[in-house]
C-alpha positions as CSV (number, residue, x, y, z in Angstrom):
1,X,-62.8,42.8,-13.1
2,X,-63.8,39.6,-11.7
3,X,-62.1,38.2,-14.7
4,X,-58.9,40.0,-13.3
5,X,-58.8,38.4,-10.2
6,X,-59.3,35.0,-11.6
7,X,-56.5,35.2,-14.0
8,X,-54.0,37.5,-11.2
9,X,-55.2,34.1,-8.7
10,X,-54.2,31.8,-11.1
11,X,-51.1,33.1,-12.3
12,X,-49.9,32.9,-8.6
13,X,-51.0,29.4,-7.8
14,X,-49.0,28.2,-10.9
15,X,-46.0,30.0,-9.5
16,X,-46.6,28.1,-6.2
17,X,-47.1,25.2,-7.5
18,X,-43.5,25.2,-9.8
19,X,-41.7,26.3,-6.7
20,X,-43.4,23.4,-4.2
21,X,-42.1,20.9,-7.6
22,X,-38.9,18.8,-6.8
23,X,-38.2,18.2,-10.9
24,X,-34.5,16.7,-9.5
25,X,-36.1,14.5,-7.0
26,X,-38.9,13.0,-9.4
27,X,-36.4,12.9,-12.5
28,X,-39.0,14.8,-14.7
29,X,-38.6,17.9,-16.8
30,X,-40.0,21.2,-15.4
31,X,-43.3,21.3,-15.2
32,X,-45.1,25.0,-14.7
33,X,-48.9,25.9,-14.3
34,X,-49.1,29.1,-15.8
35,X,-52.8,31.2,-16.2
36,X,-54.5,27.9,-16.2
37,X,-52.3,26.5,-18.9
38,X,-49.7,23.6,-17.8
39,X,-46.3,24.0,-20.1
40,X,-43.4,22.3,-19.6
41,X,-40.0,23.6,-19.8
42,X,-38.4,22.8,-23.5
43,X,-34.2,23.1,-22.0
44,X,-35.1,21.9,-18.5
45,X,-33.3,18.8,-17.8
46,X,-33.1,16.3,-14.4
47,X,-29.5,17.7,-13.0
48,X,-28.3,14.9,-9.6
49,X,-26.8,17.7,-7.2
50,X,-24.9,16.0,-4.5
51,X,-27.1,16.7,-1.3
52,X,-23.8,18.1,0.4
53,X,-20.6,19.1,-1.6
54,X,-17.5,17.3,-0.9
55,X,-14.6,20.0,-0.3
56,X,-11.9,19.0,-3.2
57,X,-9.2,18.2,-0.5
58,X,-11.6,14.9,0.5
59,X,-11.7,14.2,-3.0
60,X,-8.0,14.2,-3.7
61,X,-6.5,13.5,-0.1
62,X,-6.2,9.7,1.2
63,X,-4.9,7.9,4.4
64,X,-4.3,4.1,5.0
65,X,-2.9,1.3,6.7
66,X,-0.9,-2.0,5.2
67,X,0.5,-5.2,6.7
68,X,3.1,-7.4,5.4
69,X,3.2,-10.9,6.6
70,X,5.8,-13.2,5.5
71,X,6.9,-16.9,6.6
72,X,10.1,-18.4,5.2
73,X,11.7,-22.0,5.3
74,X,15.1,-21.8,3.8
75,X,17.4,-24.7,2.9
76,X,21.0,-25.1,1.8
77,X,23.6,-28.1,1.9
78,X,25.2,-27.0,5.0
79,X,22.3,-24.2,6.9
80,X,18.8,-24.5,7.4
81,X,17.0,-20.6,8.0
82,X,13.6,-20.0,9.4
83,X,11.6,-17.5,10.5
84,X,9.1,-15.1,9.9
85,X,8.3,-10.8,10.0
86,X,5.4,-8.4,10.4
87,X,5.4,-5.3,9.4
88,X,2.9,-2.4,9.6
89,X,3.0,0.7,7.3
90,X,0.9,3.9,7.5
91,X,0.3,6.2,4.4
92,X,-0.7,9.0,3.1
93,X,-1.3,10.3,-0.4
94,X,-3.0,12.9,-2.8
95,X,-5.0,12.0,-6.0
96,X,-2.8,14.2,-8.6
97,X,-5.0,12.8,-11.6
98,X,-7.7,10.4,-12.0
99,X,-5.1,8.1,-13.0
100,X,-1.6,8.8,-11.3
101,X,-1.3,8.9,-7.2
102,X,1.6,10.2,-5.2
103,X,2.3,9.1,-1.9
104,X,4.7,8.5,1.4
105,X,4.6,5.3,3.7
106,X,6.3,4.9,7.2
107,X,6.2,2.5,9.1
108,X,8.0,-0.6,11.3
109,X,8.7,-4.4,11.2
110,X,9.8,-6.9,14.1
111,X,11.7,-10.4,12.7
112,X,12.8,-13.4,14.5
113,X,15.1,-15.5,11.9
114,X,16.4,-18.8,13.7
115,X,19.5,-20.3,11.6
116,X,21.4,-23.6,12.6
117,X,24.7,-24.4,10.5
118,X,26.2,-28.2,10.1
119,X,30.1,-28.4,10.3
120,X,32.9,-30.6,9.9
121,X,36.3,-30.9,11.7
122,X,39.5,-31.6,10.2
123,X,38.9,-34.8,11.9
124,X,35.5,-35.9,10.0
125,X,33.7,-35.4,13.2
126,X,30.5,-32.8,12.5
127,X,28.9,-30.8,15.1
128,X,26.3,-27.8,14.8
129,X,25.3,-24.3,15.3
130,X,22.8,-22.4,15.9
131,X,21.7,-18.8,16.5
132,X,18.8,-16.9,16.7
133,X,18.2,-13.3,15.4
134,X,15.8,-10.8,16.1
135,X,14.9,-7.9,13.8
136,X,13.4,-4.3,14.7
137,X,13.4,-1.7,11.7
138,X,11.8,1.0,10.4
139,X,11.3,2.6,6.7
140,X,10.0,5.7,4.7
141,X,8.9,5.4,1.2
142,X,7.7,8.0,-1.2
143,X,5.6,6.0,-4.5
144,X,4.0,7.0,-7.5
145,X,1.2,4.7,-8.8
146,X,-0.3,4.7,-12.1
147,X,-3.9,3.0,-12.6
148,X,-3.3,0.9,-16.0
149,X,-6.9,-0.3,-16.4
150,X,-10.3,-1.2,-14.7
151,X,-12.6,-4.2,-14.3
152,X,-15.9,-4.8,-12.9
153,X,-17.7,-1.1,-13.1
154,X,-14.6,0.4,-12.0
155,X,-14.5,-1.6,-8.8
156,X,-10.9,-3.3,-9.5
157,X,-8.1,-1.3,-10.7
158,X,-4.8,-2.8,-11.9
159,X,-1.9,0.2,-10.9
160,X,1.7,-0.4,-11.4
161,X,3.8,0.9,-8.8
162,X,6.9,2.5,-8.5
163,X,8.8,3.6,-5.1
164,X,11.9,4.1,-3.4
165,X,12.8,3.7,0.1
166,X,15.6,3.6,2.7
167,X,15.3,2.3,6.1
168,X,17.5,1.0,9.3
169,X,17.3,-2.5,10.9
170,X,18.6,-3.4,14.3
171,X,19.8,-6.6,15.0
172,X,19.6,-8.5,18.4
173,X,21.3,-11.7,18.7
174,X,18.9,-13.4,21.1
175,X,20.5,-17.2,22.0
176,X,23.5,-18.2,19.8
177,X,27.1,-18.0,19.1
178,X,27.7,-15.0,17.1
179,X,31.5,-15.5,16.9
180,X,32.1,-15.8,12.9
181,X,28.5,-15.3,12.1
182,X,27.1,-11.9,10.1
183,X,25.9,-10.2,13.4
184,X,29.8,-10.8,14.7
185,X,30.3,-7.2,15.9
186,X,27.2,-5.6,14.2
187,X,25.7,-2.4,15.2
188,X,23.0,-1.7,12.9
189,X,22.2,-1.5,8.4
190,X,21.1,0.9,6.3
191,X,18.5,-0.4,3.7
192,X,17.8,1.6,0.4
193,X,16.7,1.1,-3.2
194,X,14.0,1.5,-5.5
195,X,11.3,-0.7,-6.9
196,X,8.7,-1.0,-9.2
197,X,5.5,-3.7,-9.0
198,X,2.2,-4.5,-9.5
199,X,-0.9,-3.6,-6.9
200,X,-4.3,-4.9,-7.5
201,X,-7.5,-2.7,-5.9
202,X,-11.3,-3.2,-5.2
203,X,-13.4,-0.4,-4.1
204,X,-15.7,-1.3,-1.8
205,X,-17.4,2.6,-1.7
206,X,-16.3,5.8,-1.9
207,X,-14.1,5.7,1.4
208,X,-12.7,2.6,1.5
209,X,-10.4,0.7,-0.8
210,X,-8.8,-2.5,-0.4
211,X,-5.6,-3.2,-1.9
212,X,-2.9,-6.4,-2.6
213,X,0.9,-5.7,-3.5
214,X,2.1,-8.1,-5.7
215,X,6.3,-7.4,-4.4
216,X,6.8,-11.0,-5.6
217,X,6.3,-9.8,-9.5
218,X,8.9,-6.8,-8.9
219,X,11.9,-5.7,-10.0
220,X,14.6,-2.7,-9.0
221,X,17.8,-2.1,-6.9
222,X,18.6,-2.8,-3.4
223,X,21.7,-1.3,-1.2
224,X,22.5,-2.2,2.3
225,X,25.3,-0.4,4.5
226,X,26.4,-2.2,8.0
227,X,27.8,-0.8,10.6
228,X,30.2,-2.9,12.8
229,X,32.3,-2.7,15.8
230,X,35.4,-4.4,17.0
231,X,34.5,-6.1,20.2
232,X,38.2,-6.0,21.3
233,X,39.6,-2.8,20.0
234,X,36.1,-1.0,19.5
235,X,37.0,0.3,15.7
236,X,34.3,1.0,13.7
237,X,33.7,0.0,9.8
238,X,31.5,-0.2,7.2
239,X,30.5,-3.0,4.8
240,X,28.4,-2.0,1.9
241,X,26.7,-4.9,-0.7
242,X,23.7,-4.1,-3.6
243,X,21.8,-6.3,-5.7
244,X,19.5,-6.0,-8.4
245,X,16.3,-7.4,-7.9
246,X,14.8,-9.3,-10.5
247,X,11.4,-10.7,-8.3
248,X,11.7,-9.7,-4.9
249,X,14.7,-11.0,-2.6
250,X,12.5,-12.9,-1.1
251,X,10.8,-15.4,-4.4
252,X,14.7,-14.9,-5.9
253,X,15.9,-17.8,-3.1
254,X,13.6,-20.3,-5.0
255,X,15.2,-19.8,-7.9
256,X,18.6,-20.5,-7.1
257,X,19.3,-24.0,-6.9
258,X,20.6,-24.9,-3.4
259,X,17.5,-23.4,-1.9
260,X,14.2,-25.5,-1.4
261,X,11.2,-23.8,-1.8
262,X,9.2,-22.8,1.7
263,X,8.4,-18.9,1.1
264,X,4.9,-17.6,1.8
265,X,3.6,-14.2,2.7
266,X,1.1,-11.5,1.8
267,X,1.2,-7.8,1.4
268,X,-1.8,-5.8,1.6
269,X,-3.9,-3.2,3.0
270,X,-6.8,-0.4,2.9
271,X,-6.7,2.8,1.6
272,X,-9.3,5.2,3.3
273,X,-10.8,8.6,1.7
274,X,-12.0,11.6,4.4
C-alpha cells in the first residue's frame, strides 16, 4: 500500500511540476516528471506566442503625416521668379497585401511666388515690374504603392508609387500690378492629373515608418482649369492647359534652356501603425 501512495504522490508532483514549466519562455522542449521518471516530449517544440494579439485591423490599418518643402529661384531673359511653398498632407491607408498599399491623402499648401518682369518701350527706354503672388490650395489624392524590394533586414523598402489627384488653388495678388499678368481677373484653378514615382522607406519599429518621395524622378499628366472674371463687364470664362510630365514640373524648368538652375525642396513624411 505504502508503495501506492508513493507512486499516486509521485505521479502528481510530476504533473505539477510540467504545469509550473514555462517550455516557451526557456526555449526548451517539454520536459515532464512522470512516476519518478523524467521524459521529454518527442513533437513538443518552443512556439513565440505574442504576449497580447494584435486585432488584424492594427495590422492592416495606417495613418500618417507628410510635408513638402520646396524653394525655387527661376530665371529667364526678360523675368526673374522666386518663392517658395509648404504644404502638409494627412493620410490614411490599409495594407491590402504584404506588398501592395492603398491609400487617400488630403491636405493644404500656402505659396508666396514674387515675379519682377524687365520691359522695353518703343522708345528703347526699359522699365520694370513686379508683382507678388500668394498661394492657398488644397488637394485629395487616392495612391496605390507597390513595395519592389527590401534592404537592410527589411528595414528599407523601395515602393513605386502611383496616384491621382485634383485639387483648387486660390490666388491673392498681394503688392503688384496685375493688369496683363496671369492673375489679370482670376478667380480660382482647378488642378488634376495622375502620377507615378518612386518613395523610399525605413522602419524604425513596428509603428513608425519614415518615408522620402522622390516627385523629382516622376512622370504622368497634369490639367489645370482657371476661372476668370471680367473686372469691367463681370463675365466669366474658363481657360484650360495640360502637360505631360516627364520629371516633375518643378526639375522640368532646369531642363529647358532659358531657365537657370535654383530648384530645391524635399518631400517626406511618417507613416504611423495603431
Amino acid at each position: 500500500m505504502k508503495k501506492i501512495y508513493t507512486s499516486i504522490l509521485a505521479a502528481v508532483t510530476g504533473m505539477l511540476t510540467m504545469m509550473a514549466q514555462d517550455p516557451i519562455s526557456e526555449g526548451v522542449m517539454g520536459v515532464a516528471t512522470v512516476a519518478g521518471e523524467t521524459q521529454t516530449a518527442p513533437d513538443s517544440v518552443a512556439v513565440e506566442v505574442p504576449v497580447q494579439e494584435i486585432p488584424l485591423w492594427k495590422q492592416k490599418l495606417y495613418y500618417g503625416y507628410n510635408f513638402d518643402i520646396y524653394f525655387h529661384h527661376d530665371s529667364k531673359t526678360d523675368k526673374k521668379e522666386n518663392g517658395w511653398s509648404i504644404a502638409f498632407t494627412p493620410e490614411i491607408g490599409w495594407k491590402l497585401k504584404e506588398r501592395i498599399y492603398l491609400g487617400l491623402r488630403f491636405g493644404g499648401a500656402y505659396s508666396d511666388t514674387y515675379t519682377t518682369t524687365n520691359y522695353i518701350k518703343d522708345d528703347g527706354t526699359k522699365y520694370e515690374e513686379s508683382i507678388r503672388v500668394m498661394h492657398g490650395s488644397w488637394e485629395a489624392a487616392p495612391y496605390v504603392r507597390y513595395r519592389m524590394k527590401t534592404l537592410f533586414n527589411d528595414k528599407v523598402g523601395i515602393w513605386l508609387e502611383a496616384h491621382l489627384y485634383a485639387g483648387m488653388e486660390f490666388p491673392r495678388v498681394k503688392d503688384g500690378v496685375v493688369t496683363g499678368t496671369d492673375y489679370d481677373g482670376l478667380r480660382h484653378s482647378v488642378t488634376y492629373g495622375c502620377q507615378v514615382s518612386p518613395v523610399i522607406t525605413y522602419r524604425f519599429n513596428r509603428k513608425s515608418t519614415f518615408q522620402i518621395f522622390f516627385s523629382i524622378m516622376s512622370f504622368g499628366y497634369s490639367g489645370t482649369t482657371r476661372f476668370y472674371e471680367d473686372a469691367v463687364t463681370g463675365d466669366r470664362h474658363k481657360e484650360y492647359s495640360n502637360d505631360i510630365i516627364i520629371f516633375s514640373g518643378k526639375l522640368k524648368n532646369l531642363l529647358v534652356s532659358q531657365f537657370t538652375p535654383g530648384m530645391y525642396g524635399l518631400k517626406f513624411g511618417v507613416q504611423k501603425n495603431f
